[in-house]
MOPAC internal coordinates of N, CA, C and O (Angstrom, degrees):
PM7 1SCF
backbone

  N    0.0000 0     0.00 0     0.00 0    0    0    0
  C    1.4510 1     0.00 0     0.00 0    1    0    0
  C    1.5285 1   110.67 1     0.00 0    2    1    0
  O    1.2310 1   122.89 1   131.01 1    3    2    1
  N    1.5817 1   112.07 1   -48.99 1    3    2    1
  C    1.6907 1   123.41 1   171.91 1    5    3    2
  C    1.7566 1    97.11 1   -46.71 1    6    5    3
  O    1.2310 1   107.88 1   114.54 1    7    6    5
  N    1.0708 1   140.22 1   -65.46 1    7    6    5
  C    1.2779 1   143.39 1  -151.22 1    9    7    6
  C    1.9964 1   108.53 1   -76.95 1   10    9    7
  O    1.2310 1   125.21 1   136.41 1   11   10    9
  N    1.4443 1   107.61 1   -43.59 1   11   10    9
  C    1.2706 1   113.66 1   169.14 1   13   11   10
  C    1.8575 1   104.01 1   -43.98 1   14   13   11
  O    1.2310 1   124.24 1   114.15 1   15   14   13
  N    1.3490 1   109.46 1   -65.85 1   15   14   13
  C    1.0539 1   105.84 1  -166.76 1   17   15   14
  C    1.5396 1   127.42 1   -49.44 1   18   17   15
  O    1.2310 1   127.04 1   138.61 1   19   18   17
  N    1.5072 1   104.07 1   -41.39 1   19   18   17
  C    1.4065 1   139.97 1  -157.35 1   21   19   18
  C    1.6141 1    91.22 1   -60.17 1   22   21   19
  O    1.2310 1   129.95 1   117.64 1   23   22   21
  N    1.2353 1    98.43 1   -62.36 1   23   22   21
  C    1.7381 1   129.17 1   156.23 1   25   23   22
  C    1.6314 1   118.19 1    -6.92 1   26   25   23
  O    1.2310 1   130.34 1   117.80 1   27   26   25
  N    1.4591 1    97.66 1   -62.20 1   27   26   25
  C    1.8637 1   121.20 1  -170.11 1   29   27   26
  C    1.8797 1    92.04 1   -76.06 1   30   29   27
  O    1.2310 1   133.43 1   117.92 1   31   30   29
  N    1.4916 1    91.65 1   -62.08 1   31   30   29
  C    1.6067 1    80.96 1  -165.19 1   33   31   30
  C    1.3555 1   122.68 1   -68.18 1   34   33   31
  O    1.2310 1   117.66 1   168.26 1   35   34   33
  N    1.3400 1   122.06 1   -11.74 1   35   34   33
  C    1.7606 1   126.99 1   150.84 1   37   35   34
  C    1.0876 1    87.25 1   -28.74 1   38   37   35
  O    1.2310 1   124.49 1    94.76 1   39   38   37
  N    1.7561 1   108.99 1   -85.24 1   39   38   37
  C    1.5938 1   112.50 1  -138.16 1   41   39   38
  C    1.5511 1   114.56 1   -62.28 1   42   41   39
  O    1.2310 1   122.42 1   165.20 1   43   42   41
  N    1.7258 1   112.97 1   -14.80 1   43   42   41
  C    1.5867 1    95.87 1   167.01 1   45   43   42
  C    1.0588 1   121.63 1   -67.85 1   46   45   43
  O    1.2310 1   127.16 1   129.29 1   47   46   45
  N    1.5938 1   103.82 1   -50.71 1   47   46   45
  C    1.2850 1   101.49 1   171.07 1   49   47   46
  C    1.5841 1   132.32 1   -14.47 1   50   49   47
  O    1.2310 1   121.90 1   105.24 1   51   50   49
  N    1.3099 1   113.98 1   -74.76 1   51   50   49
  C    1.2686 1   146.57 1  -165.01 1   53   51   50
  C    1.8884 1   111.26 1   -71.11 1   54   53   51
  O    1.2310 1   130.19 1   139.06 1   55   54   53
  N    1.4533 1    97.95 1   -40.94 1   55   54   53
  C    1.7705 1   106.89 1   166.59 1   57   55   54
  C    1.7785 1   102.04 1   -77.78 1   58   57   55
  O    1.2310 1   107.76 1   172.14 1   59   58   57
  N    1.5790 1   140.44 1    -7.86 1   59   58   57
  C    0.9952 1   125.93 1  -167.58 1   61   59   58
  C    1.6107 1   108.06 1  -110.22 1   62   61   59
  O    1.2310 1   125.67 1   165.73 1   63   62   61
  N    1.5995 1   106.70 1   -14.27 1   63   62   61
  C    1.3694 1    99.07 1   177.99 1   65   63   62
  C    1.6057 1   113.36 1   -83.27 1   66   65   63
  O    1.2310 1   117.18 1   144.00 1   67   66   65
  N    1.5439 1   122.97 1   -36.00 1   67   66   65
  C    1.4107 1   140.80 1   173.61 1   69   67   66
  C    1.5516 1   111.25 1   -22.86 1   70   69   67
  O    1.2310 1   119.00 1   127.03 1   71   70   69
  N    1.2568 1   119.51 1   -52.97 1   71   70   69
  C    1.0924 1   126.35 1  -173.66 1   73   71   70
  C    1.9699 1   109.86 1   -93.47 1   74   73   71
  O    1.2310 1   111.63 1  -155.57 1   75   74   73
  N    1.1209 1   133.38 1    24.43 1   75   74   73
  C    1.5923 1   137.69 1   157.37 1   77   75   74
  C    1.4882 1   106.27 1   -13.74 1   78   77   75
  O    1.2310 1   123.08 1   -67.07 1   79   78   77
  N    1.8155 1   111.69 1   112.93 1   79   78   77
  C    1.3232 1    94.02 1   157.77 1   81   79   78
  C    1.5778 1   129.39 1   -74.22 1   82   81   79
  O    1.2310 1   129.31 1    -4.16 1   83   82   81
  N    1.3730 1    99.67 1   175.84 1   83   82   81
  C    1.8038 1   111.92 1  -164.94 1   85   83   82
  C    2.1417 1    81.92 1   -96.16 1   86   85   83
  O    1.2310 1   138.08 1   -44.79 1   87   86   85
  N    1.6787 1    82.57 1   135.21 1   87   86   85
  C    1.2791 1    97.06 1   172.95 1   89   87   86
  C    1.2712 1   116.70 1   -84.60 1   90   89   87
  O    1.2310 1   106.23 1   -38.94 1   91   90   89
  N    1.5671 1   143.18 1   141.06 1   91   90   89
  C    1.1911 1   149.87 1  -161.51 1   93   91   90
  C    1.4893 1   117.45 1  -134.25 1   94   93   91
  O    1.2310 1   120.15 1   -33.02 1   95   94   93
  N    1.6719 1   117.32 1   146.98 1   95   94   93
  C    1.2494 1   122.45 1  -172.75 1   97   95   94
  C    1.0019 1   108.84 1  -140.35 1   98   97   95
  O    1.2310 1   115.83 1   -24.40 1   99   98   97
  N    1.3170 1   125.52 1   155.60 1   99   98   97
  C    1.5398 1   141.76 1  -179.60 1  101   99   98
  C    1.7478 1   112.96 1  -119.27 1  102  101   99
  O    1.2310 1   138.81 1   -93.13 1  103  102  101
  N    1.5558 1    81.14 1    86.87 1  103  102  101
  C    1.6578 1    89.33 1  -176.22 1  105  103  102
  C    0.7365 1   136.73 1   -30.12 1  106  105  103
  O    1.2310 1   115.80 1   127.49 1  107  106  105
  N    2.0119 1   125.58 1   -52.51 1  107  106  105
  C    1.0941 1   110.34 1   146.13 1  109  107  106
  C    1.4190 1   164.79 1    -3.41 1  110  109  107
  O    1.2310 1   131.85 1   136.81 1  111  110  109
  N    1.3340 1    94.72 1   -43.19 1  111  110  109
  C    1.7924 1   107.47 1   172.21 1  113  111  110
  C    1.8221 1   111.30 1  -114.47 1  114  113  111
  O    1.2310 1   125.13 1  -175.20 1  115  114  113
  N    1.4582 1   107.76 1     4.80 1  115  114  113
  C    1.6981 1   115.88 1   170.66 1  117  115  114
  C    1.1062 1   113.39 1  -119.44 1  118  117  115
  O    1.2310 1   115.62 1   -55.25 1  119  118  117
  N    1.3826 1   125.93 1   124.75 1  119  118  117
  C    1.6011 1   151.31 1   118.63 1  121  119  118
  C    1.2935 1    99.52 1     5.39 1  122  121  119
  O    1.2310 1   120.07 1   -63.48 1  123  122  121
  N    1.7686 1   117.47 1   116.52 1  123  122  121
  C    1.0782 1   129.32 1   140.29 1  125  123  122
  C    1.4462 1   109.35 1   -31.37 1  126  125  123
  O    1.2310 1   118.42 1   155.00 1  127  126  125
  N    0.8169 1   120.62 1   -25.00 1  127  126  125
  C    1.7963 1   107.76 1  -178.67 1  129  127  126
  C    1.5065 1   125.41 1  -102.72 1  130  129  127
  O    1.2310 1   128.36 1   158.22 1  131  130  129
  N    1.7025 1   101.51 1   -21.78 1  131  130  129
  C    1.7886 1   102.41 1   165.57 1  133  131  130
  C    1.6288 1    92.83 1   -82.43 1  134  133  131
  O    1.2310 1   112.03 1   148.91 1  135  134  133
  N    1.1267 1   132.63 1   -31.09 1  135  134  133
  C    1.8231 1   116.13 1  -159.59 1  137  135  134
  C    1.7364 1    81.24 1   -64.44 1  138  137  135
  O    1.2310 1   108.57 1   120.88 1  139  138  137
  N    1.5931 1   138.98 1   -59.12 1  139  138  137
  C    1.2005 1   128.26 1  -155.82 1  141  139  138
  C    1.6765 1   108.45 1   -71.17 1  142  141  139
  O    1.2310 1   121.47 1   159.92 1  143  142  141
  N    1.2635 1   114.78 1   -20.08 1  143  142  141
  C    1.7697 1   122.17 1   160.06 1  145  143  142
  C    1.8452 1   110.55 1   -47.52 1  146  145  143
  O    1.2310 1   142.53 1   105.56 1  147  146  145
  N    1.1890 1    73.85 1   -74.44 1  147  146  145
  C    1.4192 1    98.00 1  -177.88 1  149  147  146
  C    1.8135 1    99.98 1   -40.37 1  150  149  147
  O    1.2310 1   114.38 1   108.03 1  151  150  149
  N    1.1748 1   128.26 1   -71.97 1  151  150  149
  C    1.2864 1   129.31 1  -174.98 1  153  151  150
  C    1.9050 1   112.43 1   -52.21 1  154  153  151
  O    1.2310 1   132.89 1   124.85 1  155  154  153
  N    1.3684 1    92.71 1   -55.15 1  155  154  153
  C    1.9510 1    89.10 1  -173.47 1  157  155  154
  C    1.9975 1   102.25 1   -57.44 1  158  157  155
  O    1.2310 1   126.73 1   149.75 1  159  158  157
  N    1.4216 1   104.66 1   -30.25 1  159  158  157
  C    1.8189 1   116.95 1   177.99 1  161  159  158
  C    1.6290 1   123.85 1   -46.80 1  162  161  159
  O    1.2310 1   136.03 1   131.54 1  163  162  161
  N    1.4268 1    86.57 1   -48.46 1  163  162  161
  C    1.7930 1   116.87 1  -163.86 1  165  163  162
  C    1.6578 1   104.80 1  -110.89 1  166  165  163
  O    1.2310 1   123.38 1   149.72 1  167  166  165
  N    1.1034 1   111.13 1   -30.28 1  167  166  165
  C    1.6078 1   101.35 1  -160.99 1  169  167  166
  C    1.3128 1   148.29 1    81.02 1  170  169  167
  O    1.2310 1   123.57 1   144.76 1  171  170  169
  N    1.4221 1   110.75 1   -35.24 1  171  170  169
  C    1.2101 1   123.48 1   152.79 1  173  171  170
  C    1.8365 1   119.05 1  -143.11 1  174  173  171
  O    1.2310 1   118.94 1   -56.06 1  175  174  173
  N    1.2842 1   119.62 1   123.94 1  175  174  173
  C    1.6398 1   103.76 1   174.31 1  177  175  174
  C    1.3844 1    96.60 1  -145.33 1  178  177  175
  O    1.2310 1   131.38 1    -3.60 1  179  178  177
  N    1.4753 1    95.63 1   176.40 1  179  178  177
  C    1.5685 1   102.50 1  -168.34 1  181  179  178
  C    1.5660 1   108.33 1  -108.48 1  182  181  179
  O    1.2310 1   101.08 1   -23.35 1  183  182  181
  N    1.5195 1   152.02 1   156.65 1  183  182  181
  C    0.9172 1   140.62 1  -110.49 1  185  183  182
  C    1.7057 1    87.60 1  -173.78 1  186  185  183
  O    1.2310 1   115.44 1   -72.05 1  187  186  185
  N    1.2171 1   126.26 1   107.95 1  187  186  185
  C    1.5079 1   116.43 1   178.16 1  189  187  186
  C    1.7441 1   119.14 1  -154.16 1  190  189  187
  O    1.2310 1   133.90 1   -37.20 1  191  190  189
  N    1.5840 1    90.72 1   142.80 1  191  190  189
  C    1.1441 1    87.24 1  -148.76 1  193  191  190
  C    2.1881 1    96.12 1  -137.20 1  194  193  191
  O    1.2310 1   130.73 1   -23.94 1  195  194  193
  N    1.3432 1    96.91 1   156.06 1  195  194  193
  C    1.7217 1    93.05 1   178.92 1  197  195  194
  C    1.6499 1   104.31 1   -96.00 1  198  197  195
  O    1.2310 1   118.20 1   -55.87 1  199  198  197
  N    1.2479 1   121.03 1   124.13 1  199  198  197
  C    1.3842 1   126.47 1   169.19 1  201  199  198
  C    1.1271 1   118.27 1   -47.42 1  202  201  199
  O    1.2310 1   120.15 1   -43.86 1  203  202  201
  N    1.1930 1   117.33 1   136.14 1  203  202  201
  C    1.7380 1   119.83 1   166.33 1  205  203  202
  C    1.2870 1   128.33 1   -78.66 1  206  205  203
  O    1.2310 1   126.34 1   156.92 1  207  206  205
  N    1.0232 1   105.42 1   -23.08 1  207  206  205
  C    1.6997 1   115.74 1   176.18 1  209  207  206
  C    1.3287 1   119.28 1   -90.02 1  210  209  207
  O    1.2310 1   116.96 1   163.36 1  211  210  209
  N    1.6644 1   123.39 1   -16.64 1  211  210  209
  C    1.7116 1   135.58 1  -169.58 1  213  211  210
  C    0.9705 1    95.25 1  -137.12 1  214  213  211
  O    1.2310 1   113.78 1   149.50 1  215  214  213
  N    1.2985 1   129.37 1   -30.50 1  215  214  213
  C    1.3180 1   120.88 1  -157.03 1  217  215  214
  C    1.4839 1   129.88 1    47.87 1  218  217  215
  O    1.2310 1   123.92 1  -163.46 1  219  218  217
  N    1.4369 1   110.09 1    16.54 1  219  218  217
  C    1.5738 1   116.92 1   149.00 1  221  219  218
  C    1.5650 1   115.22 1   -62.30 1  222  221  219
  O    1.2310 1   124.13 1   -39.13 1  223  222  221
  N    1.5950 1   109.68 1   140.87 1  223  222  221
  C    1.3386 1   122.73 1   156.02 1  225  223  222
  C    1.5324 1   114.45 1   -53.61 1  226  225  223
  O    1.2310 1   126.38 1   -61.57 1  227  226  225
  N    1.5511 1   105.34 1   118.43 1  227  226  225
  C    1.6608 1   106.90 1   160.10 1  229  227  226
  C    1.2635 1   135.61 1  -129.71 1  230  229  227
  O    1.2310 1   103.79 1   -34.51 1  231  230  229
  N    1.2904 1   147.45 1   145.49 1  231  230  229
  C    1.0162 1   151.97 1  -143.08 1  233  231  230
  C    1.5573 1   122.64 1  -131.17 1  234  233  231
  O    1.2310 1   111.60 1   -37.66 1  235  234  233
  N    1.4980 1   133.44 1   142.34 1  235  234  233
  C    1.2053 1   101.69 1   164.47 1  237  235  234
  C    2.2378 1    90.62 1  -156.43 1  238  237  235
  O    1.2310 1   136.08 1   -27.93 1  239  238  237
  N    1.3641 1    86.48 1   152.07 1  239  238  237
  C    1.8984 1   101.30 1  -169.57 1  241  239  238
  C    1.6522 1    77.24 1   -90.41 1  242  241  239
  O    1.2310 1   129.69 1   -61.93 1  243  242  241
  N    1.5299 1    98.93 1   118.07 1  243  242  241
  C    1.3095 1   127.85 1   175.39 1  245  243  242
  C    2.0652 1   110.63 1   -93.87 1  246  245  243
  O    1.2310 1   110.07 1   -23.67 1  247  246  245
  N    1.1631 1   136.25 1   156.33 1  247  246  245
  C    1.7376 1   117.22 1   176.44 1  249  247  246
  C    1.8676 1    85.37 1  -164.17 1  250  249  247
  O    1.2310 1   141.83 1   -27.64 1  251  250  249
  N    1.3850 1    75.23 1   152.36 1  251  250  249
  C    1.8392 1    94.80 1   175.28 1  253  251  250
  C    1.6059 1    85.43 1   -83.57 1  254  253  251
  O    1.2310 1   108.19 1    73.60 1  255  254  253
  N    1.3614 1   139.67 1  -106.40 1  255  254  253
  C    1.6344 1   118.43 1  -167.84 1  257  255  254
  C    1.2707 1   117.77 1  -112.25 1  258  257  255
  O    1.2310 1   114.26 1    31.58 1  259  258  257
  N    1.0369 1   128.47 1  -148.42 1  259  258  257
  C    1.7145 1   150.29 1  -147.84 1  261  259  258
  C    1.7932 1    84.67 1   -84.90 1  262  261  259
  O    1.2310 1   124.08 1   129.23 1  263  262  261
  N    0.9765 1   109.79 1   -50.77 1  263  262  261
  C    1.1780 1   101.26 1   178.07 1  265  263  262
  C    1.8560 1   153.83 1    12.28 1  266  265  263
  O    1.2310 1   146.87 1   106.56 1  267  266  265
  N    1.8548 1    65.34 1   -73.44 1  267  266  265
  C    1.9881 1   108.84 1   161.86 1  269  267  266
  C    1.1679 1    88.55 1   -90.65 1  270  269  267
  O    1.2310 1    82.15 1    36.58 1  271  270  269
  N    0.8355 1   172.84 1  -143.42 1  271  270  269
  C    1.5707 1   160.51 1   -67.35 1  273  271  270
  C    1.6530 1   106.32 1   -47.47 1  274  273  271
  O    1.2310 1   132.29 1    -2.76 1  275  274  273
  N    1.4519 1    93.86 1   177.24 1  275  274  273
  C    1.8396 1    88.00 1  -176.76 1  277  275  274
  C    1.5401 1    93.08 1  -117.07 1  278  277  275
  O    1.2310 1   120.16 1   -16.44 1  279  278  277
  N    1.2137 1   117.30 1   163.56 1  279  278  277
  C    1.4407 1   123.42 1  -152.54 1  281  279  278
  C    1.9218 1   125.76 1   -50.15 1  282  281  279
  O    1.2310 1   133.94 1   149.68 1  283  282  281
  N    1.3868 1    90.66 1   -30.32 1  283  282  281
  C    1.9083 1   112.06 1   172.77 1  285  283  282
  C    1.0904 1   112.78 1   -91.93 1  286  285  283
  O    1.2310 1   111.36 1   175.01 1  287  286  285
  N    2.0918 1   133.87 1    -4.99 1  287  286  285
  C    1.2702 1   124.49 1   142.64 1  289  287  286
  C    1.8673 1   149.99 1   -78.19 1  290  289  287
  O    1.2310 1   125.77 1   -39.99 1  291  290  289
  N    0.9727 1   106.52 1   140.01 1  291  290  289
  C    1.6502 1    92.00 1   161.80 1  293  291  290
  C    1.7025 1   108.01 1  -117.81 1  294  293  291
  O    1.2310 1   125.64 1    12.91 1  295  294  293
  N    1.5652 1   106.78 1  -167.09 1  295  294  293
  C    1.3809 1    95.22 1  -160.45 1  297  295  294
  C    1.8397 1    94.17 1  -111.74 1  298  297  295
  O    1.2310 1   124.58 1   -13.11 1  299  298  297
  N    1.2504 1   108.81 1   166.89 1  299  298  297
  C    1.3282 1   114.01 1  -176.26 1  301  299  298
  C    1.9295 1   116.09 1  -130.11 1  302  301  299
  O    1.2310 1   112.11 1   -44.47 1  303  302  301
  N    0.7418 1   132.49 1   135.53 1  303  302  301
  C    1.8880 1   110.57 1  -167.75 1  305  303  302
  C    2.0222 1    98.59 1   -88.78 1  306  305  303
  O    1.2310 1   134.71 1   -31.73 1  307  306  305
  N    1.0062 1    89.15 1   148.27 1  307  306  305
  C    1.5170 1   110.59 1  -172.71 1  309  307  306
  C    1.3578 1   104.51 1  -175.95 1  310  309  307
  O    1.2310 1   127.76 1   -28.65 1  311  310  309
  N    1.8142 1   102.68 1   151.35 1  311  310  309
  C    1.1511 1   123.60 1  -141.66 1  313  311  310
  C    1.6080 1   101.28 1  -123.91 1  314  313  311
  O    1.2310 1   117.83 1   -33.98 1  315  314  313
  N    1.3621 1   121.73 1   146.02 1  315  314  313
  C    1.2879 1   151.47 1  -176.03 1  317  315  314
  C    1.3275 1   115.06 1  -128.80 1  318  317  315
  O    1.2310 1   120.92 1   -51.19 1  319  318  317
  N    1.4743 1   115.85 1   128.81 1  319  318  317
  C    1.8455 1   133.09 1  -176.41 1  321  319  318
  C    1.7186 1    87.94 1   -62.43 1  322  321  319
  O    1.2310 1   116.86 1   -51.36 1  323  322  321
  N    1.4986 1   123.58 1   128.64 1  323  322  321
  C    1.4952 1   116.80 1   171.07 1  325  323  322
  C    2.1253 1    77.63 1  -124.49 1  326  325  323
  O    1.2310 1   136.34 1    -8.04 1  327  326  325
  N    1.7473 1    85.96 1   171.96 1  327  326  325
  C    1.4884 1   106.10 1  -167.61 1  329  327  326
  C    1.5480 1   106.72 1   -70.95 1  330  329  327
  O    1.2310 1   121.99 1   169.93 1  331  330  329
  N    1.3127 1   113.79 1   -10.07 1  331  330  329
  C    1.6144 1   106.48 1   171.55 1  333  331  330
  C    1.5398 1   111.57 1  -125.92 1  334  333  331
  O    1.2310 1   114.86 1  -158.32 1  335  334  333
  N    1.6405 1   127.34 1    21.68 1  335  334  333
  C    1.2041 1   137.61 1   168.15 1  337  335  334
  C    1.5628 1   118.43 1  -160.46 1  338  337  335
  O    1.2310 1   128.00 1   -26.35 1  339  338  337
  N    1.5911 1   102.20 1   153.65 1  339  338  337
  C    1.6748 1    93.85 1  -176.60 1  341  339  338
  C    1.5643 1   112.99 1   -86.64 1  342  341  339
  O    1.2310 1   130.58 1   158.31 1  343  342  341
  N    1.5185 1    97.19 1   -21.69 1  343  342  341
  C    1.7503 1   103.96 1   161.11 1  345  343  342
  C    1.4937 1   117.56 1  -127.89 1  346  345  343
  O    1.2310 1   125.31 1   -56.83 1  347  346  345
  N    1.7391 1   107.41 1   123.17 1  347  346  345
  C    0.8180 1   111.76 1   161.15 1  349  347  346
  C    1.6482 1   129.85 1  -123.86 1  350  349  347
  O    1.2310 1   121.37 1   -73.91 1  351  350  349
  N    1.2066 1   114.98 1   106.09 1  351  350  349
  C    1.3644 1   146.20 1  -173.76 1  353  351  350
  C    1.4074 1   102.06 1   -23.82 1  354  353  351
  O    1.2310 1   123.68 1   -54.06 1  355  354  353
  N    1.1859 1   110.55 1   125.94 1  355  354  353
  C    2.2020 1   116.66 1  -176.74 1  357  355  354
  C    1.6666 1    94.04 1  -161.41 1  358  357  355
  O    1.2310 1   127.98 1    -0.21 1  359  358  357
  N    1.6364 1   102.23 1   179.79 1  359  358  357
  C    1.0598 1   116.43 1   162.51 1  361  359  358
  C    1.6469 1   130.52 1  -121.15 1  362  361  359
  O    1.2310 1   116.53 1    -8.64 1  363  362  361
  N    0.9884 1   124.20 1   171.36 1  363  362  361
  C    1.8782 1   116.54 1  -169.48 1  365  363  362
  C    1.5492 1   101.48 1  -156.02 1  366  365  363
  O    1.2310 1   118.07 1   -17.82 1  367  366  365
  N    1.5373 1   121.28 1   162.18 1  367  366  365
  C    1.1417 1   122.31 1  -165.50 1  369  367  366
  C    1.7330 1    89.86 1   -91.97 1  370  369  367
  O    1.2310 1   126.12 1    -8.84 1  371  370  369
  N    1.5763 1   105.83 1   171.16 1  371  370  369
  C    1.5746 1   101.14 1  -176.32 1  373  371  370
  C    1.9847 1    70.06 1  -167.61 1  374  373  371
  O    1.2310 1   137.79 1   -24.55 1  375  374  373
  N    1.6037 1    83.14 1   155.45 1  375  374  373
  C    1.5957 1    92.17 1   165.63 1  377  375  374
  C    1.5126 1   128.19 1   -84.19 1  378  377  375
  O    1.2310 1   119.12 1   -47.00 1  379  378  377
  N    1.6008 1   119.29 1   133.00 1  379  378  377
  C    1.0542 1   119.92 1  -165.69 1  381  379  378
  C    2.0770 1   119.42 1   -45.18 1  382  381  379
  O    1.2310 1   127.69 1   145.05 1  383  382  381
  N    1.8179 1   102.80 1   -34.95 1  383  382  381
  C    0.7186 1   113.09 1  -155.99 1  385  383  382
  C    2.0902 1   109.53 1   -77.11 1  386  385  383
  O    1.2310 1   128.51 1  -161.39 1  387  386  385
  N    1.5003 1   101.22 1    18.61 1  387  386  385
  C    1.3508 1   132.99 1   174.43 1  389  387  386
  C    1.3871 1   128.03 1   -76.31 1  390  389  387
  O    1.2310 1   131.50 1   138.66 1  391  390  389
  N    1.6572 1    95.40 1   -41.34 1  391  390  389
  C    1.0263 1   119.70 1   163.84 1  393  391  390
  C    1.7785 1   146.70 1  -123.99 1  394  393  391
  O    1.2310 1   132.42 1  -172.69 1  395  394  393
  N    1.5066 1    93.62 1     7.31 1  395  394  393
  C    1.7546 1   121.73 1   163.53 1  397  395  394
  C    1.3253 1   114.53 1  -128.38 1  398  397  395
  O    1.2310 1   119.06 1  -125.82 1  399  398  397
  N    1.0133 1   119.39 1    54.18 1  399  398  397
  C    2.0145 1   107.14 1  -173.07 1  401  399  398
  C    1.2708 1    97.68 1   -46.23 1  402  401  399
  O    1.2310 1    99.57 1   147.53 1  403  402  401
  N    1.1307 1   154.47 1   -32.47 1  403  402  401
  C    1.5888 1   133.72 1   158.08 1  405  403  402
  C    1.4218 1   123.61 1   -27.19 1  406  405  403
  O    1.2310 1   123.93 1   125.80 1  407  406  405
  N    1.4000 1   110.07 1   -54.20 1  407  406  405
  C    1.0532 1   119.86 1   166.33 1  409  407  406
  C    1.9577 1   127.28 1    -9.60 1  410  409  407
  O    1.2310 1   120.10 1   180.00 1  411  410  409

């Protein structure tokens, strides 16, 4: 009965880490240089920011490489407003077929 259980709570364990949320920042108040901390740290985080021109909330899944991408992406560099620049230099997934139309 000890071992059945022992058993179950492995498997939560193990089904509960799989899914890790993505850590998130509000550019605004981060340094072009912690958002790129933060990314080479974590690997992938999300990056969000209020427009100046709409003033809609925007967002974008930032990654150190291809890595994080999903299997038909590579990464492309693009830029995010950080709290001490209006561009700060990162990377983002984009579809491969962007850059091989062979593909």
């Amino acid at each position: 009965m000890a071992l059945s259980a022992a058993i179950v709570a492995l498997g939560l364990t193990l089904s509960s880490t799989g899914a890790d949320a993505i850590s998130s920042y509000n550019s605004a108040s981060t340094s072009c240089g912690a958002i790129k901390s933060a990314v080479n740290r974590l690997g992938a985080i999300l990056v969000m920011w209020t427009s100046s021109r709409t003033g809609n909330l925007n967002y974008k899944r930032i990654v150190r490489n291809a890595g994080y991408c999903n299997a038909n992406q590579t990464t492309a560099a693009t830029s995010v407003p950080a709290a001490n620049t209006k561009r700060c230099t990162v990377y983002h997934c984009v579809s491969r077929r962007a850059y091989d139309p062979f593909d």
